[in-house]
Structures are given as structure tokens and as C-alpha cells.
GUFI-364600 format. One line per 10 residues: number of its first residue (from 1); their letters; for each residue x, y, z of N, C-alpha, C. Coordinates in steps of 0.2 Angstrom, whole numbers. Layout:
NUM> A> X/Y/Z/X/Y/Z/X/Y/Z  ... $
//
This chain:
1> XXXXXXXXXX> -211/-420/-947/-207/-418/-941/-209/-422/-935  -203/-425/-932/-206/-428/-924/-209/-423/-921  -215/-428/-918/-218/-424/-914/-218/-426/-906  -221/-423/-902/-217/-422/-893/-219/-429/-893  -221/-436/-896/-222/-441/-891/-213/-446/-893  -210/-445/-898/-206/-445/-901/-199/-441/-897  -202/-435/-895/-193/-430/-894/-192/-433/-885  -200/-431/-884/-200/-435/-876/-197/-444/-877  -198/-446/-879/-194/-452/-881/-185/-453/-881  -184/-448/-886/-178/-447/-885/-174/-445/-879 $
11> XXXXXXXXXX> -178/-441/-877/-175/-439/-868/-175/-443/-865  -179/-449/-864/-179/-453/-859/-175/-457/-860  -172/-460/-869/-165/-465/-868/-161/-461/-867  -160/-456/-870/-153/-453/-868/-151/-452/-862  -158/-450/-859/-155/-448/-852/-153/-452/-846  -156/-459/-850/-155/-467/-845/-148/-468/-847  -146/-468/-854/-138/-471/-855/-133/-465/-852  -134/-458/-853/-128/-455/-854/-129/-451/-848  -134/-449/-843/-136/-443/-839/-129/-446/-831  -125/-442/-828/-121/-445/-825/-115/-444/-826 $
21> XXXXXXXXXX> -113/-445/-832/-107/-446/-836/-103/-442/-838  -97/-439/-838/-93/-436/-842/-93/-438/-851  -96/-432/-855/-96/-433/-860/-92/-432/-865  -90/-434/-869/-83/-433/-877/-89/-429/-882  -89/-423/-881/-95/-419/-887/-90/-417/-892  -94/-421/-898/-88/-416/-905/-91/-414/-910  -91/-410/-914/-93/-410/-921/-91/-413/-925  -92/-419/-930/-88/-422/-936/-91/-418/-942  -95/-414/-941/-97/-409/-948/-96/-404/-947  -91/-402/-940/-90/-393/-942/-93/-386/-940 $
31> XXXXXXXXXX> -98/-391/-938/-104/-382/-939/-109/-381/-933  -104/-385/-927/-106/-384/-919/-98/-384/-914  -100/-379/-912/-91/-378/-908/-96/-383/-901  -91/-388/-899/-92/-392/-896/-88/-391/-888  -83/-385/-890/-80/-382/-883/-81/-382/-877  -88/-378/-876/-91/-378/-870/-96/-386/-866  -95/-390/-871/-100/-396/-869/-93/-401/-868  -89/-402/-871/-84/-407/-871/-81/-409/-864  -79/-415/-860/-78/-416/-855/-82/-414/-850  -89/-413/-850/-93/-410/-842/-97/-417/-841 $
41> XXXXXXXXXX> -99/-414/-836/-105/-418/-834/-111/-416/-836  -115/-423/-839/-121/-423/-839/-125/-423/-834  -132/-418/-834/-133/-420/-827/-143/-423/-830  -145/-420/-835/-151/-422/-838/-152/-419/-847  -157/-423/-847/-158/-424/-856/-166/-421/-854  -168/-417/-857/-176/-414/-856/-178/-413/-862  -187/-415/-862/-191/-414/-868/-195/-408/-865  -196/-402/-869/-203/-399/-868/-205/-396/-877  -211/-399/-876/-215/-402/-883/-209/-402/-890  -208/-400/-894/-203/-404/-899/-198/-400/-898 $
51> XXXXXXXXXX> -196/-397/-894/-188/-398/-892/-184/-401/-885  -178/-401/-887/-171/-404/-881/-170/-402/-879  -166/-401/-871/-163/-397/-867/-158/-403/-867  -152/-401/-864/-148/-404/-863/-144/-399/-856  -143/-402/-852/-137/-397/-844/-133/-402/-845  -129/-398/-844/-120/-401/-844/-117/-395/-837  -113/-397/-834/-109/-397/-827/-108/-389/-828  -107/-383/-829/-105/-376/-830/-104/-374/-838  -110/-374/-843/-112/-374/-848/-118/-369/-849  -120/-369/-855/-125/-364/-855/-130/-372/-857 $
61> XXXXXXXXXX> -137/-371/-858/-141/-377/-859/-142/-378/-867  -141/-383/-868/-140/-385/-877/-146/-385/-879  -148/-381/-885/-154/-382/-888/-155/-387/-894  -160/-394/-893/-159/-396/-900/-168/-396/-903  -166/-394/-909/-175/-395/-912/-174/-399/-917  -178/-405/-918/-174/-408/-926/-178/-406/-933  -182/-401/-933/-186/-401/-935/-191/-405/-945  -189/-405/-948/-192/-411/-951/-188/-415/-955  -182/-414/-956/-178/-420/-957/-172/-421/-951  -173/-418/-945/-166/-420/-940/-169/-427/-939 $
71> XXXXXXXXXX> -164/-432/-936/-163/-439/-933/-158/-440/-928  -158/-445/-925/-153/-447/-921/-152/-455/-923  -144/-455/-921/-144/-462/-925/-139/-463/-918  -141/-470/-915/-138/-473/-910/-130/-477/-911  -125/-480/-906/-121/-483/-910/-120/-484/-900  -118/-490/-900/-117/-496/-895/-110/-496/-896  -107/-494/-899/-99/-495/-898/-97/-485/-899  -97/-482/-894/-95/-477/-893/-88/-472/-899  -82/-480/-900/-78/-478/-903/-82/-477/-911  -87/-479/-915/-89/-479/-920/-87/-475/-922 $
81> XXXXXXXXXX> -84/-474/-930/-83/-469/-932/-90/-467/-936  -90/-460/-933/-98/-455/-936/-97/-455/-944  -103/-452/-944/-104/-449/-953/-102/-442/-955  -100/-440/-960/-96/-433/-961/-100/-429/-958  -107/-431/-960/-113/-426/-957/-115/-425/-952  -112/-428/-948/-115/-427/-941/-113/-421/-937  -119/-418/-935/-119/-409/-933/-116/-412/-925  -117/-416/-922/-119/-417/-915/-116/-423/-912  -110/-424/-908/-108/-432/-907/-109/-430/-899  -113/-433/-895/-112/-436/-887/-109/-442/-886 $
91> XXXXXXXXXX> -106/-444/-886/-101/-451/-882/-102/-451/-875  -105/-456/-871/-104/-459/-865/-100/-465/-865  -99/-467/-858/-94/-473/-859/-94/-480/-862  -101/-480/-864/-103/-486/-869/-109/-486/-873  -111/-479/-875/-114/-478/-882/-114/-470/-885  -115/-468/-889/-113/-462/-893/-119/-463/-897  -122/-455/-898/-129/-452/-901/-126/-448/-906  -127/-448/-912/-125/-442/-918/-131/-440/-920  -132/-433/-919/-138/-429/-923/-136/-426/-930  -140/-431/-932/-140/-427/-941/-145/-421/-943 $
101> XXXXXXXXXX> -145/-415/-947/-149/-412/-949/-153/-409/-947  -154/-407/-940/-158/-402/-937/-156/-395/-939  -163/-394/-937/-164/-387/-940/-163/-381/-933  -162/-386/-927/-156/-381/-919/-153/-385/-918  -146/-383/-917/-141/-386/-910/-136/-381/-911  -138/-378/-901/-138/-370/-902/-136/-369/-894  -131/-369/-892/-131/-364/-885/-135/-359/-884  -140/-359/-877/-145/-355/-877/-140/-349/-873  -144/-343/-877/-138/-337/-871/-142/-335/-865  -140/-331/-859/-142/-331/-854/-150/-328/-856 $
111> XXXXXXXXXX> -154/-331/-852/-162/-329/-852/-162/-334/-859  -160/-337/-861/-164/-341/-867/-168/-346/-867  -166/-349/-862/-169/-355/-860/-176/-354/-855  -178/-348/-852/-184/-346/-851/-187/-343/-856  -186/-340/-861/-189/-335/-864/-191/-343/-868  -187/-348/-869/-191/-355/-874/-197/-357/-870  -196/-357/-863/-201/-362/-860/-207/-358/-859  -205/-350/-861/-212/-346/-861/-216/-347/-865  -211/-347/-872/-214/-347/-879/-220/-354/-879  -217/-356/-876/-223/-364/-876/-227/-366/-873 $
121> XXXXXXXXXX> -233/-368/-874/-240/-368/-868/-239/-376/-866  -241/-375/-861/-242/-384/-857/-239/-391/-862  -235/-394/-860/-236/-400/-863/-238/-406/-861  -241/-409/-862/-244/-416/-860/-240/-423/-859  -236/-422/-861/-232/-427/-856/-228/-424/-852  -226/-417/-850/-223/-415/-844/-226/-416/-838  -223/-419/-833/-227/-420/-824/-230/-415/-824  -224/-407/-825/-226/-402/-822/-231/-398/-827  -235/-399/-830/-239/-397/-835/-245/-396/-832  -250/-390/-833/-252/-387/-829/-257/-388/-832 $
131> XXXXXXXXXX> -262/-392/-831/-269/-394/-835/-275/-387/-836  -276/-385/-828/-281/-380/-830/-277/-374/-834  -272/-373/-834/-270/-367/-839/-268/-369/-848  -268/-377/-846/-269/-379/-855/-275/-380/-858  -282/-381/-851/-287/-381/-853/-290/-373/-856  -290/-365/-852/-287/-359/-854/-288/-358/-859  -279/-361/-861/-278/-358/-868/-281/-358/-874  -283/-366/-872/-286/-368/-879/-293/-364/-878  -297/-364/-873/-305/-360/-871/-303/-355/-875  -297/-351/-875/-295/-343/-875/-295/-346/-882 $
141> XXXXXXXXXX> -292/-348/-887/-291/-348/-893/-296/-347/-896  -295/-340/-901/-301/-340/-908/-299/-342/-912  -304/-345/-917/-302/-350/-923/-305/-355/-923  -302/-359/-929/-303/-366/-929/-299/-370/-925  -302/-376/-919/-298/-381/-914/-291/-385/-916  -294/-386/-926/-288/-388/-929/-281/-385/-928  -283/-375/-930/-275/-373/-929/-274/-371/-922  -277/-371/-918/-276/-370/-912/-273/-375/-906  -272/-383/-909/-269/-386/-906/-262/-388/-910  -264/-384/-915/-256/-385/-918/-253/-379/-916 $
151> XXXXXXXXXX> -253/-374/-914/-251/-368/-910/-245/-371/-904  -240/-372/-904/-235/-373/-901/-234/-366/-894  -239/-362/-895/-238/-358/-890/-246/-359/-883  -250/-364/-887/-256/-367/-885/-255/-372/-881  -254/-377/-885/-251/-384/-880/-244/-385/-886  -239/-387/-881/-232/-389/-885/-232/-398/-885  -230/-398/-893/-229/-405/-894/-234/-410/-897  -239/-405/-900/-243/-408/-905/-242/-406/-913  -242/-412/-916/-241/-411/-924/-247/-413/-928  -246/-411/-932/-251/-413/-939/-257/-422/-936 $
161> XXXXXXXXXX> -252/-427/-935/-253/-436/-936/-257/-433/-928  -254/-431/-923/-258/-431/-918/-266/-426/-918  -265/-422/-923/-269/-416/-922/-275/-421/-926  -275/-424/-929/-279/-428/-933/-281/-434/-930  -277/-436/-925/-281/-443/-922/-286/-440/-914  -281/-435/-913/-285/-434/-906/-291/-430/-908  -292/-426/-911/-298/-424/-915/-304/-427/-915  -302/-435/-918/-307/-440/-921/-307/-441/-914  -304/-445/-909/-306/-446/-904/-311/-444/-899  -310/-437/-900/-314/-432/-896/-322/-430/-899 $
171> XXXXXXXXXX> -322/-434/-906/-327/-432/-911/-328/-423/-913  -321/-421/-911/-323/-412/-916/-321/-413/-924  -322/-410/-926/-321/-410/-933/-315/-402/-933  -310/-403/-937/-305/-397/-935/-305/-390/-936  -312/-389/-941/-314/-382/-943/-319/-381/-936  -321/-385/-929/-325/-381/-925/-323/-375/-921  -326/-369/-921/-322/-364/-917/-324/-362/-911  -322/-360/-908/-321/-357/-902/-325/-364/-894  -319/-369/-894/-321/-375/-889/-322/-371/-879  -327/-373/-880/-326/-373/-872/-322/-376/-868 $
181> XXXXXXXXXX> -323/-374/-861/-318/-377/-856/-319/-385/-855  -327/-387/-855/-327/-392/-857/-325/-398/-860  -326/-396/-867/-323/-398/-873/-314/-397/-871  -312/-392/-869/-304/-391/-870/-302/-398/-864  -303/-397/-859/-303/-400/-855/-302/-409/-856  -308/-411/-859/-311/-418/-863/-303/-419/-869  -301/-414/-872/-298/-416/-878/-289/-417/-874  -289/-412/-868/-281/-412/-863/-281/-418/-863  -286/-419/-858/-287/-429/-855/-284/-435/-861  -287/-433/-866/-286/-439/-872/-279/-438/-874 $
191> XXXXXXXXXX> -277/-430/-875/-269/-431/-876/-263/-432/-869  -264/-432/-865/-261/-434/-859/-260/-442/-860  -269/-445/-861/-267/-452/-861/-264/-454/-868  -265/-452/-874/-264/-455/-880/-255/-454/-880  -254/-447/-880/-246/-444/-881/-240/-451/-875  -243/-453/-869/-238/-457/-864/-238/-463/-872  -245/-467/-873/-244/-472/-876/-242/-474/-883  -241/-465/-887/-236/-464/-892/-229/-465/-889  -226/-461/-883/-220/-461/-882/-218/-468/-879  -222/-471/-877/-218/-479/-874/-217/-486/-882 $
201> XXXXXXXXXX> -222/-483/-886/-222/-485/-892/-217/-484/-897  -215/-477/-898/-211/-476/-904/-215/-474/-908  -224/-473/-910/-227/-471/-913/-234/-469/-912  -236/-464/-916/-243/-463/-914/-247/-468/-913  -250/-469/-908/-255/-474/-905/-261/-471/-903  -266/-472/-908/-274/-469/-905/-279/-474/-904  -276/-480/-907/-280/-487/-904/-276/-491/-901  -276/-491/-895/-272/-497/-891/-275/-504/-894  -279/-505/-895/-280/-512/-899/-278/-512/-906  -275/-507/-909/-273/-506/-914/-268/-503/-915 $
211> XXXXXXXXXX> -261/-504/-912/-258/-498/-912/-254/-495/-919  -253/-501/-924/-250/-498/-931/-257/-495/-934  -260/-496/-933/-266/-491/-937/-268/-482/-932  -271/-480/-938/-277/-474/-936/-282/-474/-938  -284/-469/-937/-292/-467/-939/-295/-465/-943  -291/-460/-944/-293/-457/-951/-285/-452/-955  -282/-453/-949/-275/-448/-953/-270/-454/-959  -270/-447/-964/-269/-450/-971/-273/-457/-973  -278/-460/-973/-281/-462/-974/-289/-463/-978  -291/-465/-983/-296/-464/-985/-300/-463/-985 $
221> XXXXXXXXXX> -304/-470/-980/-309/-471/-977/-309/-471/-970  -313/-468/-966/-313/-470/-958/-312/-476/-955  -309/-478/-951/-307/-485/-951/-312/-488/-945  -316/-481/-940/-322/-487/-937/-328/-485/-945  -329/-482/-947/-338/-480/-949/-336/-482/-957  -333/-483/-961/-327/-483/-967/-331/-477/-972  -332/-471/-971/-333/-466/-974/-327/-462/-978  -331/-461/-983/-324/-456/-985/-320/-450/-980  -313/-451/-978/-311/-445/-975/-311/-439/-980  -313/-432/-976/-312/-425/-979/-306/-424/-978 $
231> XXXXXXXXXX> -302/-422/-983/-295/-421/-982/-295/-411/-985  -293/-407/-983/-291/-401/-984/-284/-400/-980  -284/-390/-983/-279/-388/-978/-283/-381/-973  -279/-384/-968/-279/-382/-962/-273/-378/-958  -271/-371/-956/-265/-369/-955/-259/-371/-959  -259/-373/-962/-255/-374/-966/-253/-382/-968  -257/-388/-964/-255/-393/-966/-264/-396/-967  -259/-403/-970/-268/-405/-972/-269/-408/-966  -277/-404/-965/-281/-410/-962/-285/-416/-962  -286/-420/-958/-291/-425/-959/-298/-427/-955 $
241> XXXXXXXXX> -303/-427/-957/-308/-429/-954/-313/-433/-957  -317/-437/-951/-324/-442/-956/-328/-438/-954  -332/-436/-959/-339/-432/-960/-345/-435/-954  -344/-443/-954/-349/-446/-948/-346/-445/-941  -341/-446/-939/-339/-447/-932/-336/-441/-928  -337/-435/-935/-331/-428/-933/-337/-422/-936  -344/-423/-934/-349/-420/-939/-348/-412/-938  -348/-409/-943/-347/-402/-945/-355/-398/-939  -351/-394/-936/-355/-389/-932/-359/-384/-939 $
//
């Protein structure tokens, strides 16, 4: 599944090429009434942790989540013709976005679009993100730090690849429970910085001197200490850690 360094990415081209614009919105698959979106004005593209917001001129706000197979495929010539399957066509006046396969794209109904932004705790690439109440939540979480930063109602816009490098960074190991404000705090900072430097890249980035590499996510061996990584499941996906640099409390 993309995660927020990635959807946030997404918002920021789309909202460079097409925000301004009267849009051509259609469905070439059928299974989105593109009615209310078609001819308006875009006024912004938004990321809040792995979802889209879309405002258009006297519309309700578009929801889109791509969840793990959704994509977007770019096309430079506007006239292009799409693919049968594309749930989602934006056309501006010199490029067109087709979204394939999400698992939303969805007109929010009135109050929808607050009841979303409730549903989600701070994200870290948002300005307006509110660091002492991300730091909070995580303090407030019981459990293991591992499912607690995958908790989309904790911080929004961490996944599995991130929940495993920001971990190693901060040296917790992901079964530690109940982190302080300290510690929560230490681990915000490291995703604020790391998540910008995933988003201007196109990929998770936990070494700036390294940026195609990690650390220990899906990986063998640690790649500073080259210990065998412990792989289990955690929340429901697996997790990763080095025994030496992530020591078991």
C-alpha cells in the first residue's frame, strides 16, 4: 500500500499541474458518476496521511484512498485515450491523471470530510500537524510502539516500510510498550524528517547517504551491524528488526 510519503507526493504534482483549472472528469470504467466533478474548477489536490482530498468549484470534496493495488498513471497528452479500467480520469489543459483500482473514489456526504480528518491523528508531513498532540497519542497508546504507529488514528500515513526503518532509527525494537513522551517525541522528529525526504524522492529514504537502501526492512541482515534481522508478525503485518541496534527491553 502507498504510504503518506508517496500520496503526499501525489498531491503536490497534481496540484502543480491541474489546481486552477476547469476539469474534463469522466469515468472510462463506469463505476464513478463523474457529474458533479466534470467542468468545475479545481481549487486544491490534498494529502492527509494515505488519503486525497480533491475541491472542486461547488462540489462535495472527492475522496480518493488507493489502497494496495490503486495507481495513478500520468499521460502528457491530455487527449490520450485511457484504459477500459480506469475508475477516475482528471484532464487539465495539458495533462490527464487516470486512477486505477482504488479501493475509494467516493464523494464525501456532508460532515464526511470532518468525520475523515477526525478519524486520523497528526500527520507528519502536514504544516498544520500538531506535534505535541502526536507526541500524546503515541505516550497515550498501550501496546506494542510497532502497532501503535501503524494505527492510522495515532499518526496518519505510516506504513509497514516506514514503521520498520523509523524504528531502527530511533533504536526501539517494535514489541517496546508503553513509550514515553520522550521517546514519542524523538521518534515524531525522525518521521517529520525522514517522511519530507521519502516524499521529494519517490521512496522510502532512511539513509540520505543511501537512499535505494534500508536497514533492516525485508532484509536479512542489518545493514549497519550485518546481524541477522528478527522478522515476525506484528498487527498484522511482519515486522522487522536487528537484535543489536533495536535491543529487546
Amino acid at each position: 500500500m502507498p504510504e503518506g510519503h508517496l500520496i503526499h507526493r501525489y498531491a503536490r504534482e497534481q496540484h502543480a499541474a491541474l489546481a486552477g483549472q476547469v476539469l474534463t472528469v469522466s469515468s472510462p470504467q463506469g463505476r464513478f458518476d463523474p457529474g458533479p466533478y466534470d467542468g468545475r474548477r479545481l481549487h486544491a489536490v490534498e494529502a492527509y496521511g494515505k488519503h486525497l482530498l480533491y475541491h472542486l468549484d461547488g462540489s462535495p470534496a472527492l475522496h480518493v484512498h488507493l489502497g494496495m493495488r490503486g495507481l495513478f498513471l500520468r499521460h502528457d497528452d491530455p487527449t490520450a485515450a485511457p484504459r477500459a479500467g480506469v475508475r477516475l480520469r482528471l484532464a487539465g489543459a495539458a495533462v490527464a491523471y487516470d486512477l486505477i483500482a482504488p479501493i475509494r473514489c467516493e464523494p464525501l456526504p456532508p460532515g464526511g470530510e470532518s468525520a475523515l480528518r477526525a478519524s486520523l491523528g497528526p500527520d507528519p508531513l502536514r504544516a498544520d500537524a500538531d506535534s505535541a498532540e502526536a507526541v500524546r497519542r503515541l505516550a497515550a497508546a498501550r501496546g506494542a510502539v510497532g502497532v501503535a504507529v501503524l494505527d492510522q488514528a495515532v499518526w496518519a500515513g505510516i506504513g509497514n516500510a516506514w514503521r520498520a526503518e523509523l524504528l531502527f532509527l530511533a533504536g526501539l525494537d517494535p514489541d517496546t510498550r508503553d513509550v514515553g513522551p520522550e521517546t514519542a517525541r524523538w521518534l515524531w522528529d525522525l518521521a517529520v524528517r525522514y517522511l519530507a525526504l521519502g516524499r521529494d524522492a519517490g521512496q522510502v529514504v532512511s539513509d540520505p547517504a543511501a537512499p535505494d537502501e534500508r536497514w533492516v526492512y525485508k532484509r536479512q541482515a542489518c545493514r549497519r551491524c550485518g546481524a541477522p534481522v528478527r522478522v515476525w508478525e506484528l498487527g498484522g503485518r511482519s515486522a522487522y528488526a536487528c537484535p543489536v541496534d533495536q535491543p529487546r527491553g
